[in-house]
C-alpha positions in Angstrom: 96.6 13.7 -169.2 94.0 11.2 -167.8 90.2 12.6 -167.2 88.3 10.6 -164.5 84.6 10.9 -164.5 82.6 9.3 -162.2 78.7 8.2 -161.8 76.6 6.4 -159.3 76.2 7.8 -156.4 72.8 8.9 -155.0 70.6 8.4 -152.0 69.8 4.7 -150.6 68.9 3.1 -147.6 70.7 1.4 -145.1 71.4 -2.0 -146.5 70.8 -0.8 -150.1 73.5 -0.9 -153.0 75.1 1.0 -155.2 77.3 0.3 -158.1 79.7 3.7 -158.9 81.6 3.7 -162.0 84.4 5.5 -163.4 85.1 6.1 -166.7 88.7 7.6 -168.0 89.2 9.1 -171.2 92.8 10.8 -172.7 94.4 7.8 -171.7 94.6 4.3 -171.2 94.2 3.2 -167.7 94.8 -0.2 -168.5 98.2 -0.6 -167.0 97.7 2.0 -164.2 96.5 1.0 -160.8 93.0 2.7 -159.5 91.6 3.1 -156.5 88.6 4.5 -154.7 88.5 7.2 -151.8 85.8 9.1 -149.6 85.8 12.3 -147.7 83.0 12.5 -145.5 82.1 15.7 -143.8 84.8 17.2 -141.5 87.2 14.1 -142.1 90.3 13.3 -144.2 89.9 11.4 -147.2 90.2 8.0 -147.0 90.8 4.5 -149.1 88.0 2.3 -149.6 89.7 0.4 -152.2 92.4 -0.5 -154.9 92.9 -2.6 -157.6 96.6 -3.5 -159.4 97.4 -3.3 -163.0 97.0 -7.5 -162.4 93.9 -7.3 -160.6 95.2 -7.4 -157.3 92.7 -6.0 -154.8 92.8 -4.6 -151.3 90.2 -2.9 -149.2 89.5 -0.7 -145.9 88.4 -2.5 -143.0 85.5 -1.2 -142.8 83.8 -1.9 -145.9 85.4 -5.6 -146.5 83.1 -8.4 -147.3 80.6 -5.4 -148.8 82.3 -3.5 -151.6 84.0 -4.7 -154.5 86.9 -2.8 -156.8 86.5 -4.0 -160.2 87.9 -3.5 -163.5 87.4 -3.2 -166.6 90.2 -2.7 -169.5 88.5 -3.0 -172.2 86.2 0.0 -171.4 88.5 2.0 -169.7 86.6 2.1 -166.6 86.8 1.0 -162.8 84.0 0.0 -160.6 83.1 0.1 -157.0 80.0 -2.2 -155.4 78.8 -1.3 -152.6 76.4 -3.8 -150.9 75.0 -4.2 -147.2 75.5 0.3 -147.2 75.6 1.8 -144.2 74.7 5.3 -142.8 78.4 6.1 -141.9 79.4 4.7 -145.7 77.8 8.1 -146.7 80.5 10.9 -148.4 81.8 11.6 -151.4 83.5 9.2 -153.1 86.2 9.6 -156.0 88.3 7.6 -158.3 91.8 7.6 -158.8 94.2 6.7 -161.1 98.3 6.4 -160.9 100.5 7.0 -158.0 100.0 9.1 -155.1 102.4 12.0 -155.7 104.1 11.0 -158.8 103.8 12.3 -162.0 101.0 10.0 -162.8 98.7 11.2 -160.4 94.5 11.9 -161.5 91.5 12.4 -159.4 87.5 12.3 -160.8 85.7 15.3 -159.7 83.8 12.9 -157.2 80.2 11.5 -156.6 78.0 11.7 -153.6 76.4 8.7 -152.1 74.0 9.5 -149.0 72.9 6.5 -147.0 70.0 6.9 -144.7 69.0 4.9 -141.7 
């Protein structure tokens, strides 16, 4: 069992920055690829960004060139920046860890981050 908690999020203007963190415990993470998704209001969860067991990174669209995934093995812990934030980045955002639908499959309980224009 993997416990995800995450911490961050909060209320910043447009153009502003945030750093969210995620810290697991019950497990290592180390060899497990994580990612970060938002929900806004009324719309599906999304990716924003995932990072390989090798460090191998990919990111939405939409928040390329802003946000970096980063890890960090040692602490057990994955890290999203968010830079250059935009009204419509605003929704919660959560951390995963694993494979979507397999056995190793953990959420975090989520974080808000509010952007204001």
């Amino acid at each position: 069992q993997v416990q995800l908690v995450e911490s961050g999020g909060g209320l910043v203007q447009a153009g502003g920055s945030l750093r969210l963190s995620c810290a697991a415990s019950g497990s290592t993470i180390s060899m497990s690829p994580l990612g970060w998704y938002r929900q806004a209001r009324g719309k599906q969860r999304e990716l924003v960004a995932d990072i390989t067991a090798g460090g191998s990174t990919n990111y939405a669209d939409s928040v390329k060139g802003r946000f970096t995934i980063s890890r960090d093995n040692a602490k057990n812990t994955v890290y999203l920046q968010m830079n250059s934030l935009k009204p419509e980045d605003t929704a919660v955002y959560y951390c995963h860890a694993g494979v979507r639908g397999s056995w190793w499959d953990y959420w975090g309980q989520g974080t808000q981050v509010t952007v204001s224009s």
